[in-house]
Every structure is written in C-alpha cells, then in structure tokens.
C-alpha positions as protocol buffer text, in pm:
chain_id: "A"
residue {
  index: 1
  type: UNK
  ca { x: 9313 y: 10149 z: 8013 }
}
residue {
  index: 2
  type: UNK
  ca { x: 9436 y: 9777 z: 8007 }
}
residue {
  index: 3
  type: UNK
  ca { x: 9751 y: 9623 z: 8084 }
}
residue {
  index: 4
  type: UNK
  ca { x: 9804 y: 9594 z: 7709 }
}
residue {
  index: 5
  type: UNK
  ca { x: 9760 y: 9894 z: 7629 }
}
residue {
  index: 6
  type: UNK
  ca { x: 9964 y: 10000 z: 7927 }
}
residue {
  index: 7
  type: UNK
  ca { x: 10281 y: 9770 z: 7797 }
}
residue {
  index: 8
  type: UNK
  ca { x: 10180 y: 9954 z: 7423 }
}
residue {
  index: 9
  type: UNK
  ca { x: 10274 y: 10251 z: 7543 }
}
residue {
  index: 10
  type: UNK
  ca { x: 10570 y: 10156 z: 7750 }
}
residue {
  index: 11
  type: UNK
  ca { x: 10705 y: 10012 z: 7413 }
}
residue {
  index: 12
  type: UNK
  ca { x: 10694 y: 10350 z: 7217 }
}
residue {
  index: 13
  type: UNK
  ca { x: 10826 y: 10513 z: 7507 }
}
residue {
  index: 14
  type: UNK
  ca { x: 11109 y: 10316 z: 7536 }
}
residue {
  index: 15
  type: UNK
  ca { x: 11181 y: 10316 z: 7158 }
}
residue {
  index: 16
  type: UNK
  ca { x: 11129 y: 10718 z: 7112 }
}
residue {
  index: 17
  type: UNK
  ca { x: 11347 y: 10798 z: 7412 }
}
residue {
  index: 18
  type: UNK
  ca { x: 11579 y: 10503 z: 7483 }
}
residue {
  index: 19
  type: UNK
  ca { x: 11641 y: 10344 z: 7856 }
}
residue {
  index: 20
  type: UNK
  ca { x: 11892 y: 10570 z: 7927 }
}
residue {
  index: 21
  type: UNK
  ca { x: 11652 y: 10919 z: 7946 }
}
residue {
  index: 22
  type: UNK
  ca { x: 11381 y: 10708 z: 8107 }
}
residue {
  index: 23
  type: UNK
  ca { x: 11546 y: 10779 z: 8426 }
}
residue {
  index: 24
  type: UNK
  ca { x: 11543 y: 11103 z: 8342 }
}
residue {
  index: 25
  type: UNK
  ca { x: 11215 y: 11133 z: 8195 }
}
residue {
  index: 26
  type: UNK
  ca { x: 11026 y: 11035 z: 8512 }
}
residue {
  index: 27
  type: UNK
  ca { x: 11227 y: 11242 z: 8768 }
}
residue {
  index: 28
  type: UNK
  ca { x: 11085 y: 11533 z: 8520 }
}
residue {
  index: 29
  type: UNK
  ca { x: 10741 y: 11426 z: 8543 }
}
residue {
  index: 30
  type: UNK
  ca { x: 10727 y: 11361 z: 8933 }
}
residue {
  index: 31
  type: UNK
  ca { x: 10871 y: 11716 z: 9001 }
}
residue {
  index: 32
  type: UNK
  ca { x: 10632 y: 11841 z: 8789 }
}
residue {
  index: 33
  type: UNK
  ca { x: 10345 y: 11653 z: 8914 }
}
residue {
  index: 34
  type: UNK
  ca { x: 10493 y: 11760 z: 9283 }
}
residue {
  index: 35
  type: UNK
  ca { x: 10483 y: 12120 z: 9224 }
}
residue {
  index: 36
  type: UNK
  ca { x: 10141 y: 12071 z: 9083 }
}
residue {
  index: 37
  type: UNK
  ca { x: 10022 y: 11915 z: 9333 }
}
residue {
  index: 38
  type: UNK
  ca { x: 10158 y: 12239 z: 9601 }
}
residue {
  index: 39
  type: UNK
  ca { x: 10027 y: 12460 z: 9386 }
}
residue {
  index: 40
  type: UNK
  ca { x: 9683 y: 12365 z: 9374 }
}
residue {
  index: 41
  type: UNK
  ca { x: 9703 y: 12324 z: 9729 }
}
residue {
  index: 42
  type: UNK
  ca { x: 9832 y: 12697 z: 9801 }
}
residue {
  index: 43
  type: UNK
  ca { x: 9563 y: 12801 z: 9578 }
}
residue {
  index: 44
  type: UNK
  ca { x: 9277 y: 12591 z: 9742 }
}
residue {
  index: 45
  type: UNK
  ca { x: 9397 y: 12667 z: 10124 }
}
residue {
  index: 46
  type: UNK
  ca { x: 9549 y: 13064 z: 10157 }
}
residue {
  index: 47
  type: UNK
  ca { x: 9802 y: 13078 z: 10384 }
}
residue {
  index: 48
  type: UNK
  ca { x: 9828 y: 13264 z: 10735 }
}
residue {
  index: 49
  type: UNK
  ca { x: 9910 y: 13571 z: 10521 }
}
residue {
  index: 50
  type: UNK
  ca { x: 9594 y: 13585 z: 10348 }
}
residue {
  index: 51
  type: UNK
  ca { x: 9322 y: 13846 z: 10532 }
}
residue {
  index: 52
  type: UNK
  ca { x: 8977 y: 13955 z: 10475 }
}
residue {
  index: 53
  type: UNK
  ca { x: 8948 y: 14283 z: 10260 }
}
residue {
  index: 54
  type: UNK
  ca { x: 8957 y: 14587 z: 10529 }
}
residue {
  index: 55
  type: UNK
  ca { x: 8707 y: 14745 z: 10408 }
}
residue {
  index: 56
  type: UNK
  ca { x: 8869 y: 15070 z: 10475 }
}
residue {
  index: 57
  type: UNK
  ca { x: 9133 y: 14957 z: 10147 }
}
residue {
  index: 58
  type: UNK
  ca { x: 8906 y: 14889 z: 9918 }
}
residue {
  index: 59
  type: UNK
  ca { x: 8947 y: 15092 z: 9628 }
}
residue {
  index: 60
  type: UNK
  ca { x: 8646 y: 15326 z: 9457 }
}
residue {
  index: 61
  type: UNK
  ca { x: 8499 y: 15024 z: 9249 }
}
residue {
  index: 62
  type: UNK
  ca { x: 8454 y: 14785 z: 9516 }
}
residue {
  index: 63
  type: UNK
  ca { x: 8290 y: 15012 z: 9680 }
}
residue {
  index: 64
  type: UNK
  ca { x: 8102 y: 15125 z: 9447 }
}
residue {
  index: 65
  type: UNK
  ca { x: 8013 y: 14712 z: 9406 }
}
residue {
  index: 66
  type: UNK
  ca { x: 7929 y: 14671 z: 9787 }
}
residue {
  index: 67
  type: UNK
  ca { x: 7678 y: 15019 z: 9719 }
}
residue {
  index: 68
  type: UNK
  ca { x: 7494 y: 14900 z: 9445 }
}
residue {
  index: 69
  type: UNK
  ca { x: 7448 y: 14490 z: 9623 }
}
residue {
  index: 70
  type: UNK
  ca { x: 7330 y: 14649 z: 9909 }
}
residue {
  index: 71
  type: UNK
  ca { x: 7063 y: 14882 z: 9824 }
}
residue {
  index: 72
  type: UNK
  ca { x: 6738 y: 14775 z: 9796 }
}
residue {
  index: 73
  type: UNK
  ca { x: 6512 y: 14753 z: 9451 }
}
residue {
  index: 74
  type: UNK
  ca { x: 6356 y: 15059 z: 9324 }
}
residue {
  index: 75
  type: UNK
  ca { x: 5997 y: 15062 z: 9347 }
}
residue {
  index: 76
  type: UNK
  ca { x: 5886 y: 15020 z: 8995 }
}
residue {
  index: 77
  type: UNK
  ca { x: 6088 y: 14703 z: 8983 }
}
residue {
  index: 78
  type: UNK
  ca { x: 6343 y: 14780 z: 8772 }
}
residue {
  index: 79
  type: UNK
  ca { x: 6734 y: 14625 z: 8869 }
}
residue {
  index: 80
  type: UNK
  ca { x: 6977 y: 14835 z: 9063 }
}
residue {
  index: 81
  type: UNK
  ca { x: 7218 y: 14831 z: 8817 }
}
residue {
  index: 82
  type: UNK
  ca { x: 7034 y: 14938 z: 8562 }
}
residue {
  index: 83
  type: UNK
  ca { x: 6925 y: 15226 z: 8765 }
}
residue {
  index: 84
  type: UNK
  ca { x: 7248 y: 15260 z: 8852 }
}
residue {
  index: 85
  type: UNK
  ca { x: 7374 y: 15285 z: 8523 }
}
residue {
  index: 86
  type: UNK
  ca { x: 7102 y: 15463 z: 8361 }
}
residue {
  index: 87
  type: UNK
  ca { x: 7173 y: 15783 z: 8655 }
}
residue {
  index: 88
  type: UNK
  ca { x: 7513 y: 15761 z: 8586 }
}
residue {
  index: 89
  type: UNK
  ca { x: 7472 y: 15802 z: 8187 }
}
residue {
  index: 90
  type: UNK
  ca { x: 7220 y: 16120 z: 8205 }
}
C-alpha cells in the first residue's frame, strides 16, 4: 500500500469516527493487538506447567493409539488399522 492510499484511508477514518474517538480507537486496537500478540506466544512456547503425558494417565484411547502405532504390519500387508478395525467389528 502507498502513502496515498494510506492518507485515503486516514480520511474515511477520520470522517466515520471523528478526532475525538481516534484516541480511543487506537488504544482499542493496540490492546487488542497486545493480547494477541501473548496469546500466540503462550500457545507457541507452554509454560513451566506444561509436562509430557505420563503415560500411566493416559486414558483407554490413547492407549489404544500408542498399541495400534506400535505394532508391526501383518504379514499379508494389509494396515494395522484396518486389521484393527476389522477384529474389532467380527
């Protein structure tokens, strides 16, 4: 974007909202872009309270996950989880 169009939109601004919410207008819109910006850094970087998964806590599907991932391939070449799924249906 150019400097025009950058004074173009300044203009409507100005003339949709007046000078005097301006002020308030872009104390709004840096807190916002604050608490975005600690957001996606909570999100991106867990804090010391964040552990691994005990393995111990994990609950019947995740284990049933890790069971299936870590066997090997049947013989006849056919997926795990479609053996898995096939035993479990009949």
């Amino acid at each position: 974007m150019g400097p025009v169009e950058l004074l173009i939109i300044a203009a409507v601004i100005l003339v949709l909202f007046g000078a005097s919410k301006l002020p308030q207008l872009g104390k709004g819109l840096g807190r916002g872009i604050k608490e975005f910006k600690e957001e996606t850094r909570e999100v991106s970087h867990p804090g010391p309270d964040a552990q691994p998964l005990n393995p111990e806590l994990r609950t019947g599907t995740q284990r049933e996950v890790v069971d299936v991932v870590s066997t090997e391939l049947p013989r006849d070449g056919r997926s795990v989880v479609t053996t898995e799924v096939r035993e479990r249906q009949g």
